[in-house]
C-alpha positions as CSV (number, residue, x, y, z in Angstrom):
1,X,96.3,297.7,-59.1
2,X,94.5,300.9,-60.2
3,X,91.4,301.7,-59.7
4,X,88.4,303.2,-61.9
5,X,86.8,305.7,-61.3
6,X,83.2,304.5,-59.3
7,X,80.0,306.2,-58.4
8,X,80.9,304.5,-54.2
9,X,82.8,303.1,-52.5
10,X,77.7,258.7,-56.2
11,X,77.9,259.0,-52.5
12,X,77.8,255.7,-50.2
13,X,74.4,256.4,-48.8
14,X,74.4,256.3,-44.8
15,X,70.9,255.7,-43.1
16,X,68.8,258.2,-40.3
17,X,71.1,260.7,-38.8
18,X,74.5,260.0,-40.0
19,X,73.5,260.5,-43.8
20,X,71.6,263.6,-42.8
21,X,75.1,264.6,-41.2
22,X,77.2,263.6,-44.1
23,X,75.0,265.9,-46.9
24,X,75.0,269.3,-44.6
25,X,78.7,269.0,-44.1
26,X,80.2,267.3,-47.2
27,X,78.4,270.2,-49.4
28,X,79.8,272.6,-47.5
29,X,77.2,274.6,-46.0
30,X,78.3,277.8,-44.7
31,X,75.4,277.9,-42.1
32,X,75.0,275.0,-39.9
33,X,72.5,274.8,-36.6
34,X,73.9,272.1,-34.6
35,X,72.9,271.0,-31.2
36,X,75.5,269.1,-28.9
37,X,74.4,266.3,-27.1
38,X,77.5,266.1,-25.2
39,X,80.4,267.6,-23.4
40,X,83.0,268.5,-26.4
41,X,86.0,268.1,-26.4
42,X,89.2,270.0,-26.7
43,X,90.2,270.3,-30.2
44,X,94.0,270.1,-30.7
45,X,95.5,272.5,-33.4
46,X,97.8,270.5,-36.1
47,X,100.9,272.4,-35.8
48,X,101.1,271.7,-39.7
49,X,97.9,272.6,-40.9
50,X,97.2,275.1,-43.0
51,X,97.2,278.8,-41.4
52,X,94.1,280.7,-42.1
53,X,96.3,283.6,-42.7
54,X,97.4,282.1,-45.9
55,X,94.1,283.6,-47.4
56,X,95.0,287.4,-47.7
57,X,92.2,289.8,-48.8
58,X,91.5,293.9,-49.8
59,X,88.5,295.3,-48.6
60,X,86.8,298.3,-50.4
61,X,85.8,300.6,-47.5
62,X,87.1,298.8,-44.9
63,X,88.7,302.3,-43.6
64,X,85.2,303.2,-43.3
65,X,83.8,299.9,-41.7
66,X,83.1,297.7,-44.0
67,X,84.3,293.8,-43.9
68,X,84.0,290.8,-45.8
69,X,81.6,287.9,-45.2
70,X,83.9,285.8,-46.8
71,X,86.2,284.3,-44.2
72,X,90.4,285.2,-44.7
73,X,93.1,285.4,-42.0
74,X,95.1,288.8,-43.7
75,X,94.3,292.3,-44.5
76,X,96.7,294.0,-46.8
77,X,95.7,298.0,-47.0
78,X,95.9,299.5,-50.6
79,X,93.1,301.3,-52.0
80,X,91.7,302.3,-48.7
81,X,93.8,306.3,-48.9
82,X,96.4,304.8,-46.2
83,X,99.2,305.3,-48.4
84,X,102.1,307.8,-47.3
85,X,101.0,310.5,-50.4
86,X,97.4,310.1,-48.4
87,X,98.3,310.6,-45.0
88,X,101.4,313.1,-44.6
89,X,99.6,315.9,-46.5
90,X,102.3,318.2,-45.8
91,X,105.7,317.6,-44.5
92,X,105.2,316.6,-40.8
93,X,101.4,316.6,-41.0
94,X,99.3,313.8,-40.7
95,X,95.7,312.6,-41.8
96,X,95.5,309.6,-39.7
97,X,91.8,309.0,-40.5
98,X,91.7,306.1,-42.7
99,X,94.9,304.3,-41.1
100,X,93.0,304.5,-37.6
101,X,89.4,303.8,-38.8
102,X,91.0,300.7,-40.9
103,X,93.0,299.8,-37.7
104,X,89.9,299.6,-35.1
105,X,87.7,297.7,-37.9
106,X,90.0,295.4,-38.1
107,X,90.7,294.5,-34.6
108,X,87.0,294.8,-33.3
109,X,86.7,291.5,-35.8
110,X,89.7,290.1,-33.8
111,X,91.7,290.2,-36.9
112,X,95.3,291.6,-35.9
113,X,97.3,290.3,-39.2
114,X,97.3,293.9,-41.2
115,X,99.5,294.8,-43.8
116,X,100.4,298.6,-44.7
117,X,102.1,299.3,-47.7
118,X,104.4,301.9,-47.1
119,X,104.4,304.2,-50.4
120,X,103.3,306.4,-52.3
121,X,105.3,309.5,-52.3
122,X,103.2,313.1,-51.4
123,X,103.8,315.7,-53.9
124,X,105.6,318.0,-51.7
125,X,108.5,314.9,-51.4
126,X,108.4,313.9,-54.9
127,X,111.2,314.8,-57.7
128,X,108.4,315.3,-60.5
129,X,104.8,315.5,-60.4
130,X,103.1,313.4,-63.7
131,X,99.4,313.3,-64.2
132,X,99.6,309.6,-65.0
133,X,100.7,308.9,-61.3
134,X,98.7,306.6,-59.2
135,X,97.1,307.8,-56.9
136,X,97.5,311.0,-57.4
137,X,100.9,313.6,-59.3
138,X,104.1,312.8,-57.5
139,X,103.0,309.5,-55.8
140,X,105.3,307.3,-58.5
141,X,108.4,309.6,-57.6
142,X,111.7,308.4,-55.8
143,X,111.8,311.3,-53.0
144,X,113.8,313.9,-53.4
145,X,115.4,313.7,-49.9
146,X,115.8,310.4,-48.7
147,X,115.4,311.8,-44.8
148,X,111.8,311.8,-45.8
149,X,111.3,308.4,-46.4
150,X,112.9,307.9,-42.7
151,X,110.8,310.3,-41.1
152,X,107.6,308.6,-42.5
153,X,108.4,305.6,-41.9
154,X,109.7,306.5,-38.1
155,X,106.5,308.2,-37.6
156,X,104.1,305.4,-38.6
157,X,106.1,302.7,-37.3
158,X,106.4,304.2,-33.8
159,X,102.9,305.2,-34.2
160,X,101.4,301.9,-34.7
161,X,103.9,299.7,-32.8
162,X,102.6,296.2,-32.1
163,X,99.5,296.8,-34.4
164,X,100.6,296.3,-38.2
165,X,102.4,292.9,-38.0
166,X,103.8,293.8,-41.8
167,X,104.9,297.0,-43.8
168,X,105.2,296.3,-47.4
169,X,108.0,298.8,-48.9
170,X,105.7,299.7,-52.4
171,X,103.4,298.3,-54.7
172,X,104.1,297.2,-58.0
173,X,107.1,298.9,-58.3
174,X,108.2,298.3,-61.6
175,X,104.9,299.6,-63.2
176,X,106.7,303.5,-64.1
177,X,102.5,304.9,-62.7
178,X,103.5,303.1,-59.4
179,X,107.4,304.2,-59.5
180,X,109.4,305.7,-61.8
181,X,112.8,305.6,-59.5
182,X,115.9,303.5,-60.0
183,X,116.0,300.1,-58.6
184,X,119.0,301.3,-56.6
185,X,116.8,304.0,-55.5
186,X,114.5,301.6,-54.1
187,X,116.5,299.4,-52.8
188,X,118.4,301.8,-50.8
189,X,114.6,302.7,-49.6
190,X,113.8,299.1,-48.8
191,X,117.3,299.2,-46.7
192,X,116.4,301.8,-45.2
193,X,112.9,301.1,-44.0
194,X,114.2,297.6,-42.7
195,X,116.3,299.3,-40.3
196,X,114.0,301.9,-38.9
197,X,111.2,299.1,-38.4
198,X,113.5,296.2,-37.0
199,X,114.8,299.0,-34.4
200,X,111.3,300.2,-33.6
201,X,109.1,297.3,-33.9
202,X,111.6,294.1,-34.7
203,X,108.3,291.6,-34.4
204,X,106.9,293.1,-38.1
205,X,107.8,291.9,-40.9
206,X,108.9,293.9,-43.8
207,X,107.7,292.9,-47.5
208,X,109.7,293.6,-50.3
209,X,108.6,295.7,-53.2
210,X,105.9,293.6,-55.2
211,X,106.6,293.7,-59.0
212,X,103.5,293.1,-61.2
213,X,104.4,290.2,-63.4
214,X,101.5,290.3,-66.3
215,X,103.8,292.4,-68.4
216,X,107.0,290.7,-69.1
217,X,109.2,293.5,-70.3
218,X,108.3,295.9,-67.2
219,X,109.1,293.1,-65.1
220,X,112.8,291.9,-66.9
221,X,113.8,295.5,-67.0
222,X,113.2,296.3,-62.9
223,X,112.9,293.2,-60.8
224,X,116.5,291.5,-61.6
225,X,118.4,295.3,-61.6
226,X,116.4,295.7,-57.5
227,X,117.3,292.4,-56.8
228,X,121.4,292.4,-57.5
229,X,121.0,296.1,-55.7
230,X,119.2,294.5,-52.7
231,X,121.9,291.8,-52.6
232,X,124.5,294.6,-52.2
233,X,122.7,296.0,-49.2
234,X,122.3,292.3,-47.5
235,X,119.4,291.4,-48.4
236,X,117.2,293.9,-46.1
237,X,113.8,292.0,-46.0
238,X,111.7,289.2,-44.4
239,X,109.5,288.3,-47.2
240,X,109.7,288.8,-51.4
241,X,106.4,289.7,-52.9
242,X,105.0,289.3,-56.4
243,X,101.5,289.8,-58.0
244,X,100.3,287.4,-60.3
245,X,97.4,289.0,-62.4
246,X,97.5,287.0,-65.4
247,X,96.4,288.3,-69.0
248,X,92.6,288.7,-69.3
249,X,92.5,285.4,-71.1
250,X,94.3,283.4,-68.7
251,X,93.4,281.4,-65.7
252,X,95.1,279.6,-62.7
253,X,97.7,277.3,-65.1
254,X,99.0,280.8,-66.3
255,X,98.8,282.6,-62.9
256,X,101.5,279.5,-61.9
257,X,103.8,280.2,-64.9
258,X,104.0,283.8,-63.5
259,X,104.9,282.4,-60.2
260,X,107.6,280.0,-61.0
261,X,109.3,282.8,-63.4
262,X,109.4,284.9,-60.2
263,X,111.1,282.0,-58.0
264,X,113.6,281.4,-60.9
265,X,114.2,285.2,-61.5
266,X,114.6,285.6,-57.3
267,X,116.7,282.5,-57.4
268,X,119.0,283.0,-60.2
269,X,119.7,286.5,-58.1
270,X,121.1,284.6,-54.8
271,X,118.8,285.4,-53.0
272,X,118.1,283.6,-49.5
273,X,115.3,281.3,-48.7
274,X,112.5,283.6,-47.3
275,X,108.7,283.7,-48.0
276,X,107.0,284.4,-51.1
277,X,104.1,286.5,-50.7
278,X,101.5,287.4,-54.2
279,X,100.4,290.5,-52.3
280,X,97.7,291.1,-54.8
281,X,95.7,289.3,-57.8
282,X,92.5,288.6,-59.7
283,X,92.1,287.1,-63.0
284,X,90.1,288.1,-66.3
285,X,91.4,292.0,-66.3
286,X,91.7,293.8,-69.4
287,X,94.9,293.8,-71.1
288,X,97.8,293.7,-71.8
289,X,97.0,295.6,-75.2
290,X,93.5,295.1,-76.8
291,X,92.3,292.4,-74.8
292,X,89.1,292.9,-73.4
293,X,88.4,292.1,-69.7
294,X,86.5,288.8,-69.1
295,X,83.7,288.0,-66.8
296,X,84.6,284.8,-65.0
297,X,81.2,283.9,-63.1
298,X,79.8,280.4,-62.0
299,X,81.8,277.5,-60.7
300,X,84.6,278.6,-62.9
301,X,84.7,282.1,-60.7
302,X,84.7,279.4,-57.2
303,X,86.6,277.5,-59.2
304,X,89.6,279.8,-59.8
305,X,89.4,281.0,-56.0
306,X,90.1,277.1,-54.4
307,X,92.8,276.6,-57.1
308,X,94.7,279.5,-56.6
309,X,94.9,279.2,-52.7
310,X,95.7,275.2,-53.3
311,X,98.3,276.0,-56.3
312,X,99.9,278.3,-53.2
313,X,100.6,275.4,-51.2
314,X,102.0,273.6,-54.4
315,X,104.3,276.0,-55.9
316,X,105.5,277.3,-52.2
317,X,103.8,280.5,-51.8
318,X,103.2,280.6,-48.8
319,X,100.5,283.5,-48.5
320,X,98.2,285.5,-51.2
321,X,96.1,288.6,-51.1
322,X,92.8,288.8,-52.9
323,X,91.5,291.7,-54.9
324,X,89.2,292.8,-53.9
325,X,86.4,292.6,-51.5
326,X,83.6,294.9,-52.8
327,X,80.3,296.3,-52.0
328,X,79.0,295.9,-55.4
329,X,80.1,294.4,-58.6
330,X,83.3,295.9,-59.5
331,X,83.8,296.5,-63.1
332,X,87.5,295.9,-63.3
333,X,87.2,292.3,-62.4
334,X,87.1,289.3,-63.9
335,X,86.1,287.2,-60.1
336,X,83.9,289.1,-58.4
337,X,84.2,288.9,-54.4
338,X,81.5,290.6,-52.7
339,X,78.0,289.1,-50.6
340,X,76.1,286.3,-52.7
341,X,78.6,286.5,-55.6
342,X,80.3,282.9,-56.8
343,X,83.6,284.3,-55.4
344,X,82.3,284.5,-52.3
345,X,81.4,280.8,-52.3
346,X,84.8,280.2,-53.7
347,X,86.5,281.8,-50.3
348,X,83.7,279.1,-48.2
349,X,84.9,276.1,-50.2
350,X,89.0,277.4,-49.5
351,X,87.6,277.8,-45.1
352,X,86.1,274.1,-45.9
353,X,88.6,272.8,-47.5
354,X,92.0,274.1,-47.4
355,X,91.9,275.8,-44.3
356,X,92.9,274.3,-41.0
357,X,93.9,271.2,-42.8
358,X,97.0,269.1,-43.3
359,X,98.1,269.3,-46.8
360,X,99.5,266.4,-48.2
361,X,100.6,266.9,-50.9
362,X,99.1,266.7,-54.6
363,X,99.9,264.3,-57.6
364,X,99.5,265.2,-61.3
365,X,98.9,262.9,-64.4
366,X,98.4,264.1,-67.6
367,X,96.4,267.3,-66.9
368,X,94.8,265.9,-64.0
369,X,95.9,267.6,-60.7
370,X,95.0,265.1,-56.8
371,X,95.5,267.2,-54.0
372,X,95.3,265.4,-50.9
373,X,94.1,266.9,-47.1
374,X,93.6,265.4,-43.6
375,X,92.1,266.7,-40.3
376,X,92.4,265.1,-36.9
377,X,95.5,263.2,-37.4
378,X,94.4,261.3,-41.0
379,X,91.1,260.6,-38.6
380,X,89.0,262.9,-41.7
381,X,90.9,262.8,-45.3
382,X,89.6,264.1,-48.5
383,X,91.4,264.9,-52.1
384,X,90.6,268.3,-54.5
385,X,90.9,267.3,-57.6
386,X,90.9,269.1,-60.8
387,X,92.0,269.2,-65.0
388,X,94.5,271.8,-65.5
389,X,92.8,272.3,-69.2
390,X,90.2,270.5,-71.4
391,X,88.1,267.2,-69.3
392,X,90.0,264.2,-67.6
393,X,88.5,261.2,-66.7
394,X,89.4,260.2,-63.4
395,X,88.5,257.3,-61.3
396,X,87.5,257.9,-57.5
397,X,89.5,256.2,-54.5
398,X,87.7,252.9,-53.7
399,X,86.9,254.7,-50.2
400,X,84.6,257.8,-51.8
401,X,81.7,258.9,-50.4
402,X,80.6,262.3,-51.8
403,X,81.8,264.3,-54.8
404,X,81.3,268.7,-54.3
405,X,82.4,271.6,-56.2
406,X,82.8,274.7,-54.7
407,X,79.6,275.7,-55.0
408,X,78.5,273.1,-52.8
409,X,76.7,270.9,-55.7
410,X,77.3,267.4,-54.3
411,X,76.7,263.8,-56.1
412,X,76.9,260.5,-54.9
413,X,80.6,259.0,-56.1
414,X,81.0,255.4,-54.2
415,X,84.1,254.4,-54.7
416,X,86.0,253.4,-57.9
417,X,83.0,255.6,-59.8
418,X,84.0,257.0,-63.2
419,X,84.4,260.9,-63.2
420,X,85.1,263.5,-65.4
421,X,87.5,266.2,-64.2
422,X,87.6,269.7,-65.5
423,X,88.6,273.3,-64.7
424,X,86.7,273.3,-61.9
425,X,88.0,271.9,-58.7
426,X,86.0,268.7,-56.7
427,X,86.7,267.5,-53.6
428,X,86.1,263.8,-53.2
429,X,85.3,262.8,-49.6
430,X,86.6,259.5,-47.9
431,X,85.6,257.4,-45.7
């Protein structure tokens, strides 16, 4: 993504306690003070629920200490100046500022799963130098000499051994202001970064190139071409990436047509069976063309945060990385994520709801989507529930309890009550 230019960075009614209990959780409070009247005990992890690391995030200024009150489980680095045209200023000389202040943020939060993306090219490695370039002339260039892609890569990777647990070969690569190489050219890149990391640090992952889907002709005329190359060279990665913005007008329904043409398009290449990561979206942008951004705010902006993360672990993919986490509004945006704003509550409801649970599975009829989730061994089970367009009616299990949306505005909902689903996602307690 590129960035403008900015000033700065009906319930079943319980009696006495057990009610009281059942509101402060069930509307998914994101400040509880709870004092234990006994001797807990030890909570065993479902090996299949749902990692928190699924819920990848950007952070504006996080190179300068900033961090999100939101909670996430993945950092990928882009937009924070730790790109290689930002830190090897000259041929063998570094500006390790932002990769090291980015680094120690992250890990004084205990948060160790960091992704760098390896590219953009400096201007002294570039083959041509346009103004259009992000982030800066030459960045979008194949190098000239492919020895100094090793060298970079050798240098950062031996560098920060043990402390990026994924390099991500480029961003939006078939966007000609992000690259304007040959697929073969990047390919050959992405094969040669895959060696030099597996031999130095085997344990990180390396992330293919992610092409920006929104516009369809940028994506047919670079993404099959880099995958047949990449098949030549044996398939040099751990994990494909994709990002998903959809058209300003469009919402989660089209985000999910963008990621079922990627799996067909990955797919009809050969390809094996690895992770699909969407390394970057938002929704409501401006463009393509004329079309003016939108502001998604409300419920509907909470709304779009749970369904994407859910629509993830529906359509197989198995992470995704939000942008952005801001300090303030940000302009470009159609979700905003930054303290107080309904986005934020949208990342609470995915911790409450999503995260740490069993998913199991979801059911659609008609336009209504039933996504069902258990804790404790089936012990705590719940359903999200949602319209893929327009209202549904929908009638509750005959075990419902509570009925919240993600901005924790709960209703009593006993069971077999009548409801009406909509673009905004509910989740229906049981009991």
């Amino acid at each position: 993504m590129v960035r403008n230019p900015r000033n700065s960075k009906s319930a079943v009614v319980a009696t006495g306690v057990a009610s009281l209990a059942l509101i402060l959780t069930g509307c998914n409070s994101s400040v509880t003070d709870v004092t234990p009247t006994e001797t807990p005990t030890q909570v065993v992890v479902d090996p299949n629920a749902v990692p928190a690391s699924t819920v990848g995030l950007h952070i504006e200024g996080v190179e300068g200490g900033a961090w999100a009150s939101a909670p996430f489980g993945a950092l990928r680095l882009w937009d924070n100046g730790t790109a290689w045209s930002q830190i090897e200023l000259a041929k063998g000389e570094f500006k390790w500022d932002n990769i090291e202040g980015s680094l120690e943020n992250a890990e004084s939060k205990g948060l160790t799963d960091i992704m760098l993306v390896l590219g953009t090219t400096p201007d002294w490695a570039g083959k041509e130098l346009n103004d259009s370039d992000y982030p800066q002339p030459g960045a979008a260039s194949a190098p000239k000499n492919l020895s100094d892609w090793d060298d970079w890569v050798t240098e950062v990777v031996t560098r920060y051994k043990g402390r990026f647990s994924s390099y991500q070969i480029w961003n939006e690569a078939n966007l000609v202001n992000f690259y304007n190489g040959t697929p073969q050219e990047m390919a050959e890149m992405t094969k040669r970064a895959y060696d030099i990391i597996k031999a130095i640090d085997p344990e990180a992952l390396v992330i293919a190139p992610s092409p920006s889907l929104r516009l369809s002709k940028a994506f047919e005329r670079f993404y099959p071409a880099y995958l047949e190359e990449l098949g030549k060279l044996g398939w040099p990665v751990d994990v494909f990436a994709i990002h998903t913005y959809p058209t300003a007008d469009g919402d989660p329904v089209d985000r999910g047509a963008l990621v079922t043409l990627a799996q067909d398009t990955i797919t009809a290449a050969g390809a094996p069976d690895l992770p699909l990561w969407d390394t970057e979206l938002n929704y409501g942008l401006a463009g393509p063309g004329d079309l003016p951004r939108v502001e998604i705010t409300g419920a509907q902006a909470a709304g779009f945060v749970v369904r994407t993360y859910i629509d993830d672990l529906r359509l197989g993919v198995d992470r995704s990385y939000w942008y952005i986490w801001s300090l303030r509004p940000y302009d470009l945006l159609g979700v905003q994520a930054f303290p107080g704003s309904d986005g934020e509550q949208g990342f609470f409801a995915v911790n409450a709801w999503m995260t740490g649970a069993t998913f199991d599975g979801c059911t659609e009829s008609g336009d209504a989507v039933v996504c069902n989730f258990s804790r404790t061994g089936g012990a705590e089970t719940w359903v999200v529930a949602w319209a893929q367009s327009g209202e549904v009616a929908y009638t509750t299990p005959e075990n419902s309890a509570l009925v919240c949306d993600p901005l924790a505005n709960c209703q009593e909902a006993a069971g077999g009550s009548e409801i009406t689903l909509t673009e905004v996602p509910v989740r229906v307690y049981l009991q």
